[in-house]
C-alpha positions as a Python dict, from the first residue, in 0.01 Angstrom:
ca = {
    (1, 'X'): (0, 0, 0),
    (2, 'X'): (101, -378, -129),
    (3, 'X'): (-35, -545, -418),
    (4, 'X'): (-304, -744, -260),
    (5, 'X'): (-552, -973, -374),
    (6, 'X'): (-869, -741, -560),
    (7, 'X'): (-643, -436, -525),
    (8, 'X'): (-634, -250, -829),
    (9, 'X'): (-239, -224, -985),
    (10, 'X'): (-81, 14, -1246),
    (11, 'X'): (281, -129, -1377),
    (12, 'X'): (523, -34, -1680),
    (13, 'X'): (628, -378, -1789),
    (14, 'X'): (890, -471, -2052),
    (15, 'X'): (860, -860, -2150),
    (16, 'X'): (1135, -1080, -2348),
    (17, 'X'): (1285, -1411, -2478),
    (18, 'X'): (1580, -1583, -2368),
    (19, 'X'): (1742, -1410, -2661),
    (20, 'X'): (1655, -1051, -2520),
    (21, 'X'): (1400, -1051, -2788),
    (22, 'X'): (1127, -767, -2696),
    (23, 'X'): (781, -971, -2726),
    (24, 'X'): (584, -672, -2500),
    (25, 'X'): (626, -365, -2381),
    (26, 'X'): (396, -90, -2240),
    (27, 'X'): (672, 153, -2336),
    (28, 'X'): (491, 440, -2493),
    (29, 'X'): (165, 379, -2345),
    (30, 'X'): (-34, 435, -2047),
    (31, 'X'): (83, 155, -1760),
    (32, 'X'): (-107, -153, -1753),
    (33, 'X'): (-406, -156, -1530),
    (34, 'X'): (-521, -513, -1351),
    (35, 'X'): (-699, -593, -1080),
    (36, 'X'): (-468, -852, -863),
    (37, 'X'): (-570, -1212, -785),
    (38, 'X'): (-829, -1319, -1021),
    (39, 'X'): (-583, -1414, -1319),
    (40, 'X'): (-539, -1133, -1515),
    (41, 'X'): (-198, -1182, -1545),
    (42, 'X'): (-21, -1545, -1598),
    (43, 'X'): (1, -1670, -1250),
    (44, 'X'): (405, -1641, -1249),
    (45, 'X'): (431, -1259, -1282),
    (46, 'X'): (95, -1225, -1043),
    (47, 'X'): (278, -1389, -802),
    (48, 'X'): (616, -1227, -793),
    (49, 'X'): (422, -880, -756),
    (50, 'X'): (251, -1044, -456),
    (51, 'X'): (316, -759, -183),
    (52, 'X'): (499, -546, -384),
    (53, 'X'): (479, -129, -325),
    (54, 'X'): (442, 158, -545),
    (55, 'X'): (767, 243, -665),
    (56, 'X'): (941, -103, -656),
    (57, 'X'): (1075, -290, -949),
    (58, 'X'): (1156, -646, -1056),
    (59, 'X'): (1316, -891, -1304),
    (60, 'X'): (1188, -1212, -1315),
    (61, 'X'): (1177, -1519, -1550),
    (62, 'X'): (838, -1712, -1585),
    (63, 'X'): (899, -2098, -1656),
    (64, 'X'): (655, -2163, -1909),
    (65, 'X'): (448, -2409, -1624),
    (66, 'X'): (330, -2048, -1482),
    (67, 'X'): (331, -1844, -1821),
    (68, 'X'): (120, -2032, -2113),
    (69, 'X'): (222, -2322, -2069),
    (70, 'X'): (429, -2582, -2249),
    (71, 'X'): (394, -2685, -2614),
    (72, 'X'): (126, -2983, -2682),
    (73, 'X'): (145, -3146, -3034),
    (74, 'X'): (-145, -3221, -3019),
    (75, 'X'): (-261, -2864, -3032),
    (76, 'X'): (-155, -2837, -3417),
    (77, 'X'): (-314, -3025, -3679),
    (78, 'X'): (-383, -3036, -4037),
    (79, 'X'): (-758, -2825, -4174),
    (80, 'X'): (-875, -2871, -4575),
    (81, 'X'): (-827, -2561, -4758),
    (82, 'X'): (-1166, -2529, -4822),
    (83, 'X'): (-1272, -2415, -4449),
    (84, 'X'): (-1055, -2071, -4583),
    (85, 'X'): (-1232, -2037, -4946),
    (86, 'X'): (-1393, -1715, -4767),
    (87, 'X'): (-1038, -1545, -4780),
    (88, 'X'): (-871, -1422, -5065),
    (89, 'X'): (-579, -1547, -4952),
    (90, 'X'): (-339, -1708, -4668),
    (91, 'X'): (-24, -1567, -4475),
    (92, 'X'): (222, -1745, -4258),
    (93, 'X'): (121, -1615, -3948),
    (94, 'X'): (-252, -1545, -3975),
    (95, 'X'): (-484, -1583, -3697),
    (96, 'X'): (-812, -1669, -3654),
    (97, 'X'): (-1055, -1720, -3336),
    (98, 'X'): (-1248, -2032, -3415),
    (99, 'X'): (-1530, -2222, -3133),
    (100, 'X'): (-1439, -2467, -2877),
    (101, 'X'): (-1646, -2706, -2778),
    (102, 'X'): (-1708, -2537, -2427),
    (103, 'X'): (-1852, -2221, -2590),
    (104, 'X'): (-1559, -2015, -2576),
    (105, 'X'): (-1280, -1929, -2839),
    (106, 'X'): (-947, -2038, -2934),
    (107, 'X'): (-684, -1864, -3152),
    (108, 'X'): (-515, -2023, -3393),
    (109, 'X'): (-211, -1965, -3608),
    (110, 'X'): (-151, -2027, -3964),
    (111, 'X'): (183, -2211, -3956),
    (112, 'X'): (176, -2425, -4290),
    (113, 'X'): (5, -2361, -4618),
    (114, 'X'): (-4, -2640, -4862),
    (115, 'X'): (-231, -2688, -5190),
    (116, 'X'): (-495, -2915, -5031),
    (117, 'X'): (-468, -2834, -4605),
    (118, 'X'): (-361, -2575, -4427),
    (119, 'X'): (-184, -2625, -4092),
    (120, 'X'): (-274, -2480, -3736),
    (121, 'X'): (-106, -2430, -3421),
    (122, 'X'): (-375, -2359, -3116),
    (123, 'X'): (-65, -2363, -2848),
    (124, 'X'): (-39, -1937, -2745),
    (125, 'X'): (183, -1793, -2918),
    (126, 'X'): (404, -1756, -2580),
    (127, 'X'): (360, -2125, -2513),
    (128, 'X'): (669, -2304, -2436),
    (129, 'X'): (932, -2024, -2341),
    (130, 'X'): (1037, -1865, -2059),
    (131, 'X'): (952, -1529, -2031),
    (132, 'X'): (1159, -1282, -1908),
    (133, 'X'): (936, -959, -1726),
    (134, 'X'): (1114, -623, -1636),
    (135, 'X'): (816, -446, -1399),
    (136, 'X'): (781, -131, -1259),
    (137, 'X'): (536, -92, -1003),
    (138, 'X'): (339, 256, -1074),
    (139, 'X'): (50, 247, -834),
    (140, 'X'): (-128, 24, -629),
    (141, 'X'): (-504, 96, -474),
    (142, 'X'): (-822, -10, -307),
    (143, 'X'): (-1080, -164, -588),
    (144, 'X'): (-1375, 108, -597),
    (145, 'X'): (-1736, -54, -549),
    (146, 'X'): (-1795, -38, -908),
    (147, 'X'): (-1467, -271, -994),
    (148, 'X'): (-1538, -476, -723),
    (149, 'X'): (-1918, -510, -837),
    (150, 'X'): (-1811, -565, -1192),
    (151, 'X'): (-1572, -853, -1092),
    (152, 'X'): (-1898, -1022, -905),
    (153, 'X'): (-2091, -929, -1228),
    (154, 'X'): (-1850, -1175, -1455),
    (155, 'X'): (-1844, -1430, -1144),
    (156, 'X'): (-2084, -1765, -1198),
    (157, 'X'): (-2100, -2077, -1146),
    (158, 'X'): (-1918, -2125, -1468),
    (159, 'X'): (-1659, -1844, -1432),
    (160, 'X'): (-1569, -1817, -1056),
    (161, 'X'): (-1357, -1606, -889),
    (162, 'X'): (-989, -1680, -909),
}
């Protein structure tokens, strides 16, 4: 069977930098499970597995344009300290989901800690890199009626199907 739109897909993935850096790996676990077509995955990788069988593999570089995206400046800016007096204290690297205006969340990374602000990067963590997938296609099957009912469940007018 080929990976199909609302077909249900198992793969062992290994993901890296330019720099062979590992940045994700299912090594170790159970294969990831997805449902293909509704953007579960970034659209680069769903779309190289397009038609794909059990049993295949593939290497393929995301541009960033079909990954997370490209790095915005204007994601980062500058907070007062005070929004983290709740914390005892602040690491390099920290995240932190914080409210968009739409009614969803954002994460946001710690990237500068002065005595007055702190700095904040809301560009994913991925954003801005190619990124390099080594796939292993472990199963591919027919949605039941439950996972296709569930996908319906999570579809509105705000959140349609991809």
């Amino acid at each position: 069977m080929q990976i199909g739109k609302h077909k249900i897909v198992s793969i062992d993935y290994t993901l890296t930098d330019d720099d062979g850096t590992v940045l994700d790996s299912s090594d170790g676990t159970e294969p990831l499970q997805y449902m293909h077509g509704i953007g579960q995955l970034v659209s680069g990788l769903e779309e190289a597995l397009e038609g794909l069988e059990t049993g295949k593999q593939l290497q393929v570089t995301v541009l960033p344009a079909d990954g997370y995206g490209e790095r915005l400046d204007d994601m980062e800016g500058e907070v007062s300290r005070q929004h983290f007096d709740e914390f005892d204290s602040l690491e390099l690297g920290m995240q932190f989901r914080v409210p968009t205006d739409s009614g969803g969340y954002r994460v946001v990374t710690i990237v500068e800690i002065g005595d007055e602000t702190v700095k904040i990067d809301a560009n994913h963590p991925l954003a801005g890199i190619n990124l390099n997938f080594d796939v292993a296609v472990r199963d591919v099957r027919e949605a039941t009626a439950e996972e296709l009912q569930e996908l319906m469940s999570d579809t509105s007018p705000d959140n349609p199907p991809a």
